[in-house]
Kinemage of the C-alpha trace (Angstrom):
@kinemage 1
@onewidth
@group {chain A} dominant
@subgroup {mainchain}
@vectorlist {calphas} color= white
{ca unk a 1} P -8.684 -10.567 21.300
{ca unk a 2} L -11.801 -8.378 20.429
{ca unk a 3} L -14.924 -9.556 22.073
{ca unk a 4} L -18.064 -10.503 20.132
{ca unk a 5} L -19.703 -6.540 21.054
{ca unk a 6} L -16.292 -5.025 20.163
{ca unk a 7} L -16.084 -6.165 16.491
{ca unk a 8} L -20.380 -5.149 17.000
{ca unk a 9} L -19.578 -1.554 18.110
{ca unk a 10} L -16.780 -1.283 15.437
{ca unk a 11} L -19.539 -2.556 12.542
{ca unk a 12} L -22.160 0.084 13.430
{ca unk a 13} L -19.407 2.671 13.755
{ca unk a 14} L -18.276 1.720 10.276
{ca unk a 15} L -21.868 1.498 9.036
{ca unk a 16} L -22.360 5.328 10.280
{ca unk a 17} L -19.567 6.425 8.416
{ca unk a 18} L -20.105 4.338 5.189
{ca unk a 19} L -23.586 6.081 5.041
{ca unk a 20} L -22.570 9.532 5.772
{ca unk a 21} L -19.624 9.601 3.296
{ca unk a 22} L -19.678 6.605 0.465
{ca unk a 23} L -22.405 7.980 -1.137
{ca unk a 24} L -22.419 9.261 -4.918
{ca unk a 25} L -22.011 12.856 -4.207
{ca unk a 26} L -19.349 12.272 -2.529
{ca unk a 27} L -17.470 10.036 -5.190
{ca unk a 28} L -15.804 12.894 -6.724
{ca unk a 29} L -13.972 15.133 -4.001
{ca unk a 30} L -10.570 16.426 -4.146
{ca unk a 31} L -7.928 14.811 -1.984
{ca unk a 32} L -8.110 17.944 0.870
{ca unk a 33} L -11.694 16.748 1.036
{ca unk a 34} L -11.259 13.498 1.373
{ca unk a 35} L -9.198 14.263 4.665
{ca unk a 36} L -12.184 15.332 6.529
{ca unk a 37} L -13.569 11.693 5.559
{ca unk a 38} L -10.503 10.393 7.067
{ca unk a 39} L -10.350 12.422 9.774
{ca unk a 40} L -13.891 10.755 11.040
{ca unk a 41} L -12.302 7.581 10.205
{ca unk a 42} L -9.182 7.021 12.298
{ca unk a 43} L -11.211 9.819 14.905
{ca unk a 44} L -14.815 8.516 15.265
{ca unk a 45} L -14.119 4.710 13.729
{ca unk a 46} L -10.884 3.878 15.003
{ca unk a 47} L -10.209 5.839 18.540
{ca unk a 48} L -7.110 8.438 17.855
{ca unk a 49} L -7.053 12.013 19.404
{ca unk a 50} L -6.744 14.473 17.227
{ca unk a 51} L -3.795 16.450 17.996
{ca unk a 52} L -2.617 14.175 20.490
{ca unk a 53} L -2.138 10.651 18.904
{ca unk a 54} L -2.744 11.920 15.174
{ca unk a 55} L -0.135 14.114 13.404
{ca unk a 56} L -0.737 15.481 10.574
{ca unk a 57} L 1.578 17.121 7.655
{ca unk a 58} L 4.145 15.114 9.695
{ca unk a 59} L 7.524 16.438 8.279
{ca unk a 60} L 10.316 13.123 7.512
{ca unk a 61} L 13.031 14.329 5.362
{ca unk a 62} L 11.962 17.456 4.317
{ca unk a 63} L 8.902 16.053 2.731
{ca unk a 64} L 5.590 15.316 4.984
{ca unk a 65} L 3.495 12.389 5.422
{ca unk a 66} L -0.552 12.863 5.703
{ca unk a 67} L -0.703 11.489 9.361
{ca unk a 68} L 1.532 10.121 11.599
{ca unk a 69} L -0.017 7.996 14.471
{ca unk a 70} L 1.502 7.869 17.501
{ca unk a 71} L 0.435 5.903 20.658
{ca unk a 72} L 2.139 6.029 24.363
{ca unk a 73} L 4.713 8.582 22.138
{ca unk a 74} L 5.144 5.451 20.040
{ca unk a 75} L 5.078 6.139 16.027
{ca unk a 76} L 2.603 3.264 14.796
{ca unk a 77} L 1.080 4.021 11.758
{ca unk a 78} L 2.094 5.836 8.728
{ca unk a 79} L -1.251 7.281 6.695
{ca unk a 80} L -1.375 8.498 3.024
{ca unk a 81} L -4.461 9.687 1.909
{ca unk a 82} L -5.435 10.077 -2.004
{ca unk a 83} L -8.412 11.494 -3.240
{ca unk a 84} L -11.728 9.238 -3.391
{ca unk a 85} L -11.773 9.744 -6.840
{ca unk a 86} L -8.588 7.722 -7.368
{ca unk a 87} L -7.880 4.429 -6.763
{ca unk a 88} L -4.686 3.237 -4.823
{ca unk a 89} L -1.571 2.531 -6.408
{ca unk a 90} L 1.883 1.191 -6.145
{ca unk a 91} L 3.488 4.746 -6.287
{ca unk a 92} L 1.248 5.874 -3.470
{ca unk a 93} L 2.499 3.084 -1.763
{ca unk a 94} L 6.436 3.772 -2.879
{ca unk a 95} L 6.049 6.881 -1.294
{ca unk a 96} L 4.675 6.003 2.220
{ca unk a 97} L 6.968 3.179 2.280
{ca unk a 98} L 9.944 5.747 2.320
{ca unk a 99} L 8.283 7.862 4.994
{ca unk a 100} L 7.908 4.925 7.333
{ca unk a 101} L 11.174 3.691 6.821
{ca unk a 102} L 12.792 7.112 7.187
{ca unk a 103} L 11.095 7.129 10.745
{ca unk a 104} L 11.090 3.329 11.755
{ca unk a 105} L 7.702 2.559 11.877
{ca unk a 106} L 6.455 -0.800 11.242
{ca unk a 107} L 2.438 0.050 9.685
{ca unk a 108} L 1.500 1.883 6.877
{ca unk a 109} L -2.750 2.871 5.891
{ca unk a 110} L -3.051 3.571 2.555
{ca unk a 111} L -6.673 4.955 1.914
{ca unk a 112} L -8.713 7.266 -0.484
{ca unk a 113} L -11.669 6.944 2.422
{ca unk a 114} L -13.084 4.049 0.921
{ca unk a 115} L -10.336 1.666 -0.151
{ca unk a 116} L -8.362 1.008 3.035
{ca unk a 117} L -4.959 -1.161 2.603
{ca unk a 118} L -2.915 -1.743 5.486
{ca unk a 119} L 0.626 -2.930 5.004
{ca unk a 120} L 3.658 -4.063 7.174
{ca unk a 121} L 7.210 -2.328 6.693
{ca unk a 122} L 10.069 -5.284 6.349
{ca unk a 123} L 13.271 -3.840 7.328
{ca unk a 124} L 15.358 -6.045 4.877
{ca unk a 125} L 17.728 -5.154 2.664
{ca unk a 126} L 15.899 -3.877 0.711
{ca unk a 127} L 13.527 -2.545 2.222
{ca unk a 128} L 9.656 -3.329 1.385
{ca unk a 129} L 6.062 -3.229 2.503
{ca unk a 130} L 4.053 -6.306 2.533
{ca unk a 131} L 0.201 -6.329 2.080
{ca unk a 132} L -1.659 -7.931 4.809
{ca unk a 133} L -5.169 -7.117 3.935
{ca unk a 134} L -7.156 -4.481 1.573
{ca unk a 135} L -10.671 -3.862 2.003
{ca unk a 136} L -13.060 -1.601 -0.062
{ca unk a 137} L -15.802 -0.475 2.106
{ca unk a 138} L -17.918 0.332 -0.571
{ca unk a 139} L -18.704 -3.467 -1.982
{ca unk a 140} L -20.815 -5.381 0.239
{ca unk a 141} L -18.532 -8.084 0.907
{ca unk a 142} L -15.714 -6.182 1.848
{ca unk a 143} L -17.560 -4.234 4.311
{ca unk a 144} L -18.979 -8.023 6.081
{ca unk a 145} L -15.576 -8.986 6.616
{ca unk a 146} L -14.361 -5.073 7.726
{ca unk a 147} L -15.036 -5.080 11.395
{ca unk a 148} L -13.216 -8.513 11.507
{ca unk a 149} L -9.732 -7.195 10.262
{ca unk a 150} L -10.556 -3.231 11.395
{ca unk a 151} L -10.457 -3.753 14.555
{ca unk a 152} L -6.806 -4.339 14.408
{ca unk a 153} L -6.422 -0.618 13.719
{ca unk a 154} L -8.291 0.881 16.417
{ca unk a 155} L -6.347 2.347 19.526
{ca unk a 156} L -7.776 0.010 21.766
{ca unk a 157} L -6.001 -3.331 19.874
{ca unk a 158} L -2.860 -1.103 19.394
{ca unk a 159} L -2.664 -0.703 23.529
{ca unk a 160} L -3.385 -3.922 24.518
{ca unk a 161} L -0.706 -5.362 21.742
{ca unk a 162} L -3.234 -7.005 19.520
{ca unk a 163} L -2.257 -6.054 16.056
{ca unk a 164} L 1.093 -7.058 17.171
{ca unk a 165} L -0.106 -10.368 17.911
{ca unk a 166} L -2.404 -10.175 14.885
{ca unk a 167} L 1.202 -9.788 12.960
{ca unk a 168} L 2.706 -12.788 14.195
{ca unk a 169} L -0.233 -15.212 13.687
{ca unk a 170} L -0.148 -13.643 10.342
{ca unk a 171} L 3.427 -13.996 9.422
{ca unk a 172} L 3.357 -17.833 11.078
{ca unk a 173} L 0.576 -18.975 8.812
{ca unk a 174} L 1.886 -17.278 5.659
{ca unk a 175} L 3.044 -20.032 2.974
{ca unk a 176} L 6.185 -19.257 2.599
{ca unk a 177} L 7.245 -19.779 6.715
{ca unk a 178} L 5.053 -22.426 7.265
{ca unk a 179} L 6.670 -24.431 4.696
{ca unk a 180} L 9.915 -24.068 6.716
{ca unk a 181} L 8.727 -25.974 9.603
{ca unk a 182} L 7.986 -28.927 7.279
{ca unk a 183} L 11.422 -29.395 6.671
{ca unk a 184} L 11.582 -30.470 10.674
{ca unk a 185} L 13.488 -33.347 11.427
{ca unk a 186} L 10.306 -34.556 13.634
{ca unk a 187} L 7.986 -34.238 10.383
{ca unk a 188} L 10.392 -36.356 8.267
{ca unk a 189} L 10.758 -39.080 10.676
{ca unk a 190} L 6.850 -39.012 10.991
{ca unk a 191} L 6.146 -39.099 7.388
{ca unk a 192} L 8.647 -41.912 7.151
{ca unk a 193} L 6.278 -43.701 9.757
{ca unk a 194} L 3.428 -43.254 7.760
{ca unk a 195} L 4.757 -44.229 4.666
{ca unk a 196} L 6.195 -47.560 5.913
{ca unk a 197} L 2.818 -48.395 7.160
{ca unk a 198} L 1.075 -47.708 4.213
{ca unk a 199} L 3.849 -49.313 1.420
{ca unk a 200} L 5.189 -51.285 3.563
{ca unk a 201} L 8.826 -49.964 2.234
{ca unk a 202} L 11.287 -47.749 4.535
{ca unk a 203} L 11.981 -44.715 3.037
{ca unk a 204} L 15.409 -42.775 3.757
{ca unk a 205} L 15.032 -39.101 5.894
{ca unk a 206} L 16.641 -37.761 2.293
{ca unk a 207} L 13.981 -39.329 -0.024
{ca unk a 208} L 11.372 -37.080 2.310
{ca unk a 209} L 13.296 -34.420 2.164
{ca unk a 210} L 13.452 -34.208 -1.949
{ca unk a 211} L 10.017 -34.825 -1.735
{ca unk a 212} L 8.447 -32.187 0.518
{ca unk a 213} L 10.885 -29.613 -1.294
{ca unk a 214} L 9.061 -30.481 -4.724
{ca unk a 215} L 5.520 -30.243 -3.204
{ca unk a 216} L 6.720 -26.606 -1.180
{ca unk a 217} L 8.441 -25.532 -4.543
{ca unk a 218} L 5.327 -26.077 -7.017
{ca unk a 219} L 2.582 -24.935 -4.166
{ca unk a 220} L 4.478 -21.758 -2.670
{ca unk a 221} L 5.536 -20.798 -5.476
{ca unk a 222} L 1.507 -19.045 -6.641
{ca unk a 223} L 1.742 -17.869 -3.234
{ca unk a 224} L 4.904 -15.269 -3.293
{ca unk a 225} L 3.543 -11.340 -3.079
{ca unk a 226} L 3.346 -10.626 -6.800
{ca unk a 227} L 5.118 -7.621 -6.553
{ca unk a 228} L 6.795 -6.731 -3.286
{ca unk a 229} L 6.974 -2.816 -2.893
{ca unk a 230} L 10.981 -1.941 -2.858
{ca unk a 231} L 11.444 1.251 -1.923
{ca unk a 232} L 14.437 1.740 -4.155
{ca unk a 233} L 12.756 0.303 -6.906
{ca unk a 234} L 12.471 2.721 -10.050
């Protein structure tokens, strides 16, 4: 995990490039523009050679992809970039979706330089990206929380395997397969101890079960991605 002067280091470097480039005259550039800004970000911020580690105009398919980042000649990250002046949308995503799952890799960056959403490739059938956490660095309580979740994307957490461990804590605590582990035959026969004590009346393993599936069904159900990016969607 990042130490206390890591996530420090990565705040000041995020603060130098949140003055130098989210600043009104900037607000309008065109999305060539915009590349230097993210050049300085996944360069300067994050860690990545140039050149070495960071492709760009990466050709999948016959069409090309922004940036490709590659670490240890691994493909990790898949990065569209739109123009500042636009904000992020589900087509950019569509698109980036199909260039990681063209080339099999697991992390997409959508950013226009100051929205940055990061996103996790699920090779299902079908295939879809899954939002793990957006930020906009350019409202104050985005940027607090930035270094936090930021330093995920550096090189130095990709090396040492940290945003793949940030992935699984992520995945284990999400709703949905948490709720599984409720349906454990341990939990049941726990709840049917606590029960008993409290009513005094023994409670079958099945009248548990019916019960913890109405409480998953009406609580996980707000909790579902509202609208999954499918790749083949039209």
């Amino acid at each position: 995990m990042a130490t206390e002067n890591q996530i420090k280091q990565l705040k000041d470097k995020l603060r130098a490039y949140r003055n130098r480039y989210l600043k009104k005259q900037f607000a309008d550039l065109d999305e060539s523009a915009t590349r230097l800004m993210v050049n300085s970000l996944l360069t300067e911020v994050f860690g990545y050679i140039e050149l070495d580690e960071i492709k760009t105009e990466y050709r999948i398919k016959g069409e090309y992809a922004d940036y490709v980042i590659q670490v240890a000649r691994q493909k990790r990250f898949v990065v569209e970039v739109k123009s500042i002046q636009l904000d992020i949308n589900e087509k950019h995503l569509r698109q980036s979706v199909n260039y990681a799952a063209n080339e099999g890799i697991d992390w997409i960056i959508l950013t226009n330089g100051r929205q940055i959403e990061v996103y996790r490739v699920m090779f299902e059938k079908p295939i879809y990206a899954k939002n793990v956490f957006s930020l906009d660095l350019g409202l104050d309580d985005d940027f607090k929380k930035a270094p936090d979740l930021l330093v995920y994307l550096t090189k130095r957490s990709v090396q040492k395997g940290e945003l793949d461990h940030f992935w699984k804590r992520f995945e284990a605590l999400e709703p949905q397969q948490l709720s599984k582990n409720l349906y454990d035959i341990n939990v049941v026969k726990f709840l049917r101890k606590v029960l008993k004590t409290k009513t005094k009346i023994t409670f079958s393993e099945q009248d548990v079960l019916e019960s913890l599936e109405r409480i998953i069904a009406s609580k996980i159900e707000t909790s579902k991605p509202k609208n999954p990016t499918n790749i083949f969607k039209k």
